[in-house]
FIKOL-211036 format. One record per residue: residue number from 1; residue in three letters; y negated, x negated, z of N, C-alpha, C, CB in turn. Coordinates in steps of 0.05 Angstrom, whole numbers, plus 5000, padded with zeros to 4 digits. Glycine has a CB too. Example, Ala and Ser with C-alpha at 12.3 -4.5 7.8 and 13.67 -1.06 7.14 Angstrom:
% residues 2
  resi  resn   npy   npx   npz  capy  capx  capz   cpy   cpx   cpz  cbpy  cbpx  cbpz
     1   ALA  5114  4736  5156  5090  4754  5156  5066  4736  5156  5089  4774  5181
     2   SER  5045  4743  5142  5021  4727  5143  4999  4742  5157  5012  4718  5114
***
This chain:
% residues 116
  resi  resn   npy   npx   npz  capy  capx  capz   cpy   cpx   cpz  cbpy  cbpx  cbpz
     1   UNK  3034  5765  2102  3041  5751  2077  3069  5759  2068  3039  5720  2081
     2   UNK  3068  5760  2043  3099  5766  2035  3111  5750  2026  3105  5785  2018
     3   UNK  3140  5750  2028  3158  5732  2028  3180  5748  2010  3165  5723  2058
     4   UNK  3180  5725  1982  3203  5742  1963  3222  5715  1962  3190  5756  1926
     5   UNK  3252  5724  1958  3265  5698  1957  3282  5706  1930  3284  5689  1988
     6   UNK  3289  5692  1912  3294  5701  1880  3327  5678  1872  3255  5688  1853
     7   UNK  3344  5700  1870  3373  5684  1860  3400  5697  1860  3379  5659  1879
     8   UNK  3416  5690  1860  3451  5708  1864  3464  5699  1892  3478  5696  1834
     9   UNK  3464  5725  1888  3487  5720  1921  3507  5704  1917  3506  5748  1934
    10   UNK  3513  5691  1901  3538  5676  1898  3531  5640  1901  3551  5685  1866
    11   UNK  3506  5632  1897  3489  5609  1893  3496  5604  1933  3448  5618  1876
    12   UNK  3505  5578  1929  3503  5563  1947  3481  5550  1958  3516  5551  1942
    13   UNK  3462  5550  1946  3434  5536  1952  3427  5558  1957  3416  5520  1933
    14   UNK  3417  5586  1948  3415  5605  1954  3422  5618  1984  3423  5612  1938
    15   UNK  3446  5622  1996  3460  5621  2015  3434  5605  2037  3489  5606  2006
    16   UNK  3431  5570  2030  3426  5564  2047  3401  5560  2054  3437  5552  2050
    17   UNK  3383  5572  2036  3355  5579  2040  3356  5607  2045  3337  5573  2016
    18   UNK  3369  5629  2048  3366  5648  2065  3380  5653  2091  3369  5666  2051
    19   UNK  3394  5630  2094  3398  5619  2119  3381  5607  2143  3410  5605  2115
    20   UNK  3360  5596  2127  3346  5572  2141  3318  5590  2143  3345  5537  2120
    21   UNK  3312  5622  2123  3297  5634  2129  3296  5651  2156  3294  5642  2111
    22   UNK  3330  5660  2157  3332  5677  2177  3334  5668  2206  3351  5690  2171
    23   UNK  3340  5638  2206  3345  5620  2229  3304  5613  2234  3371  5585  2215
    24   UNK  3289  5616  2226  3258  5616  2232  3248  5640  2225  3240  5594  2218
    25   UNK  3270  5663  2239  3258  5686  2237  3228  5696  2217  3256  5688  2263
    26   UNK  3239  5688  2190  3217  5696  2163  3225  5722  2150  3218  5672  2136
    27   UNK  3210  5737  2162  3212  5761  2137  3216  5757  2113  3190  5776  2134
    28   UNK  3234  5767  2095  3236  5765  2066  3246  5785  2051  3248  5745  2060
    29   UNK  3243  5792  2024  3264  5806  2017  3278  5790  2001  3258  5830  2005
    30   UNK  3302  5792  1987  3322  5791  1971  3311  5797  1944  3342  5807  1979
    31   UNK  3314  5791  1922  3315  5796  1891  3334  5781  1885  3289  5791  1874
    32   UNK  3358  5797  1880  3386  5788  1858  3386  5792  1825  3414  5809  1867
    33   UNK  3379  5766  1819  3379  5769  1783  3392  5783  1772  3386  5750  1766
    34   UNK  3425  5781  1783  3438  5797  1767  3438  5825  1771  3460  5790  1767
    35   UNK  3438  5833  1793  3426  5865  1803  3401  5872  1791  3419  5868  1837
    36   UNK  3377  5864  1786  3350  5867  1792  3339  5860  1765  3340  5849  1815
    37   UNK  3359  5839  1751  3348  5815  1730  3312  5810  1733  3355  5827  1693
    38   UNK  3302  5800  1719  3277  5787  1711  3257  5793  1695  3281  5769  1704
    39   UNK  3230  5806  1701  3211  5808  1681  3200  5783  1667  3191  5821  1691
    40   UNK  3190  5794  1651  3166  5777  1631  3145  5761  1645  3147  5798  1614
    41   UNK  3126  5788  1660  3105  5785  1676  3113  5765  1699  3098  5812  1686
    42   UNK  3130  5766  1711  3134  5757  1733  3144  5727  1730  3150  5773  1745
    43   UNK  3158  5717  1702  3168  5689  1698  3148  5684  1685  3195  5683  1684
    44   UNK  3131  5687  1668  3104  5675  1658  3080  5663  1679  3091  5698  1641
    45   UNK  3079  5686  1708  3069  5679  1729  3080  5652  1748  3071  5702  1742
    46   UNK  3104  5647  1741  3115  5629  1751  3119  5605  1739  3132  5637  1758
    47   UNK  3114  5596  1704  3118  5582  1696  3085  5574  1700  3134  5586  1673
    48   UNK  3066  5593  1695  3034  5580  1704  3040  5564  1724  3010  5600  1716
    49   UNK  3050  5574  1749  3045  5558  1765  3056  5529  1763  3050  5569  1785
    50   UNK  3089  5534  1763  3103  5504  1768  3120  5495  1740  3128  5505  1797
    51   UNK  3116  5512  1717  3124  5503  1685  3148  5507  1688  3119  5472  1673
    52   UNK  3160  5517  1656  3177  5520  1651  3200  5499  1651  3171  5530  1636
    53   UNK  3195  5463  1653  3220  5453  1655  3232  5451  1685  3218  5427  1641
    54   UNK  3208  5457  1703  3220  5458  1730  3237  5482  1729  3199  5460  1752
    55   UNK  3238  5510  1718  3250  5530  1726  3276  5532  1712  3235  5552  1725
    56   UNK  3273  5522  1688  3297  5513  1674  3322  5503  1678  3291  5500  1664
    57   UNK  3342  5513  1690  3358  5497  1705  3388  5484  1677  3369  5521  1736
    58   UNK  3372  5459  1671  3399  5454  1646  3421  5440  1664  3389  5429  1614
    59   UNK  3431  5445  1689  3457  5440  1706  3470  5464  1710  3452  5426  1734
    60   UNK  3467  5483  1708  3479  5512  1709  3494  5515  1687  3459  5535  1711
    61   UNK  3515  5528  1690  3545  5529  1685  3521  5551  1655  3577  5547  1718
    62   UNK  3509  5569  1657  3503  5594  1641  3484  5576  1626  3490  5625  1657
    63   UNK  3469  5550  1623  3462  5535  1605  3477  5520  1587  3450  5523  1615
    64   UNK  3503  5512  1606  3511  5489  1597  3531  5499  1566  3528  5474  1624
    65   UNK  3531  5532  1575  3561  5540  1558  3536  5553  1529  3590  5576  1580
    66   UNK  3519  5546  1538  3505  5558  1509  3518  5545  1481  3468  5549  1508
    67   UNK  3510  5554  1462  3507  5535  1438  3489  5516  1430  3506  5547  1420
    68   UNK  3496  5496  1428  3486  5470  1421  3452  5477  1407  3510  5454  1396
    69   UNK  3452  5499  1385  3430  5494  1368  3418  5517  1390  3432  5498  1329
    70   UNK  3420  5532  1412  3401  5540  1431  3393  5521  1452  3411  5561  1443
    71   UNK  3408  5498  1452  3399  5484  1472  3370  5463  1462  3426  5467  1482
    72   UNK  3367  5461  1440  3360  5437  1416  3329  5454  1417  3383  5436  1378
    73   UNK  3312  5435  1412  3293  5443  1403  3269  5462  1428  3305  5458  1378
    74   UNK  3278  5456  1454  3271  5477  1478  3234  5466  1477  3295  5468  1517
    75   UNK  3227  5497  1480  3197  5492  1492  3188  5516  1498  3176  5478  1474
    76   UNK  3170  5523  1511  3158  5536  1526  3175  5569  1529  3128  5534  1514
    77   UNK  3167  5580  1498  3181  5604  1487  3206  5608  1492  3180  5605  1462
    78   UNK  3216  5587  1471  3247  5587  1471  3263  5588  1506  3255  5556  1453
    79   UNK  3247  5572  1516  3259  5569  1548  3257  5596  1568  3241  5545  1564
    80   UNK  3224  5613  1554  3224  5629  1563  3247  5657  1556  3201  5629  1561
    81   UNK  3256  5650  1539  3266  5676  1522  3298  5668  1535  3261  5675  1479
    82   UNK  3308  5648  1538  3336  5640  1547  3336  5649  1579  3343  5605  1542
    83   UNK  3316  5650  1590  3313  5651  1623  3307  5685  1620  3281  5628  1639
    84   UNK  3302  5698  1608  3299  5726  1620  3322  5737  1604  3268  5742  1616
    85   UNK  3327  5729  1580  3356  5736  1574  3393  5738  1590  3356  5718  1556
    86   UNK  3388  5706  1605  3408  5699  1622  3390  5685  1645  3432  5679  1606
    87   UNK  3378  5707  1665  3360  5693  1693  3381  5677  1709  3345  5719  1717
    88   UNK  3398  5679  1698  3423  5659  1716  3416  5621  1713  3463  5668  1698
    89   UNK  3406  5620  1689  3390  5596  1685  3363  5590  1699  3385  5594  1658
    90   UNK  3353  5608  1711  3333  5597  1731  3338  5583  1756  3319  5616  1738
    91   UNK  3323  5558  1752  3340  5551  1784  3332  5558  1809  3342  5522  1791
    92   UNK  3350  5552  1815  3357  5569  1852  3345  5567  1877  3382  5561  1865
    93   UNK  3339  5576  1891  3320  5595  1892  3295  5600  1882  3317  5597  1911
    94   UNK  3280  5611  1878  3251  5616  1876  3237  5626  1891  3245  5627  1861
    95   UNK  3228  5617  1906  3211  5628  1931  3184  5636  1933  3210  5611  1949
    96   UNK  3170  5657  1933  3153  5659  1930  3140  5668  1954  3152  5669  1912
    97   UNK  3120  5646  1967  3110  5651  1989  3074  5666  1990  3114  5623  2002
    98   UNK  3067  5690  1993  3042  5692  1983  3039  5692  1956  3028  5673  1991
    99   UNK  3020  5670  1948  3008  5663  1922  3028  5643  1902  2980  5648  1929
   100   UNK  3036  5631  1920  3053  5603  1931  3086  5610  1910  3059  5605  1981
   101   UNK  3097  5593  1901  3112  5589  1880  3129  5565  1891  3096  5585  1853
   102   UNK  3155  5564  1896  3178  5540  1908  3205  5551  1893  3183  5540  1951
   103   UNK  3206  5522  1879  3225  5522  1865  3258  5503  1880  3211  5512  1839
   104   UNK  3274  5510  1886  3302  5503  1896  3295  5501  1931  3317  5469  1879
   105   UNK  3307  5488  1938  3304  5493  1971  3307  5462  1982  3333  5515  1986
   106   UNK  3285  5464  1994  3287  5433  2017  3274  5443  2051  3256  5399  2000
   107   UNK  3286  5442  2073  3274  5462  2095  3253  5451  2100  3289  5467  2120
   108   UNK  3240  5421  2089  3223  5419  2101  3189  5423  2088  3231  5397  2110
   109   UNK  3204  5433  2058  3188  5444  2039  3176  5473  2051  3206  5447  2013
   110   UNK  3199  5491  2051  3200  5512  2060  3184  5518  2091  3226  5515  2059
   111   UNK  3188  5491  2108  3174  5495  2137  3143  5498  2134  3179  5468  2158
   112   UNK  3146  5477  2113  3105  5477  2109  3096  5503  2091  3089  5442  2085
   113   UNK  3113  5518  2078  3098  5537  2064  3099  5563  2077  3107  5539  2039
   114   UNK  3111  5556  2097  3127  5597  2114  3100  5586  2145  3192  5598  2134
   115   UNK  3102  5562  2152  3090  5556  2175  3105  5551  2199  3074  5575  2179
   116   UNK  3125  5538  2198  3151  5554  2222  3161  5525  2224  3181  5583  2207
***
């Protein structure tokens, strides 16, 4: 099974979900937004699963500094088009276990979906 883990090296939550992967010895790779940024295909696959207001992160510093009339009026599109524009607004981590879609990090989320 593959194991993708999705965010910036600089993300503190990040940090500590690839901490808590490597401490239950989980294969994974790395995908850095800002290195790598974000397809289409791949955030549309992810909003099927767990929707776009979960991935949406309006607490991130790269949301918050938008302009008012980009923040206004958010739905599906628009959210999509701000998140692959600036993937720094996706929240942190994205884990994709398998088939399987985990949005931010809880270990005990993470225990039941890796198996560990």
């Amino acid at each position: 099974m593959t194991t993708t883990i999705y965010g910036i090296t600089t993300c503190d939550t990040v940090k500590k979900a690839r901490v808590w992967l490597e401490s239950h010895d989980v294969a994974y790779r790395f995908h850095d937004f800002r290195a790598e940024g974000l397809d289409n295909k791949r955030l549309d696959g992810w909003v099927g699963k767990v929707g776009w207001e979960k991935l949406l992160n309006k607490a991130s510093t790269t949301f918050r500094e938008l302009a008012d009339k980009d923040k206004q009026g958010l739905d599906e599109k628009k959210a999509k088009a701000l998140m692959l524009a600036k993937p720094t607004m996706v929240k942190r981590p994205v884990l994709e276990v398998g088939d399987r879609v985990l949005v931010g990090f809880k270990p005990e989320v993470y225990e039941q979906a890796v198996g560990k």
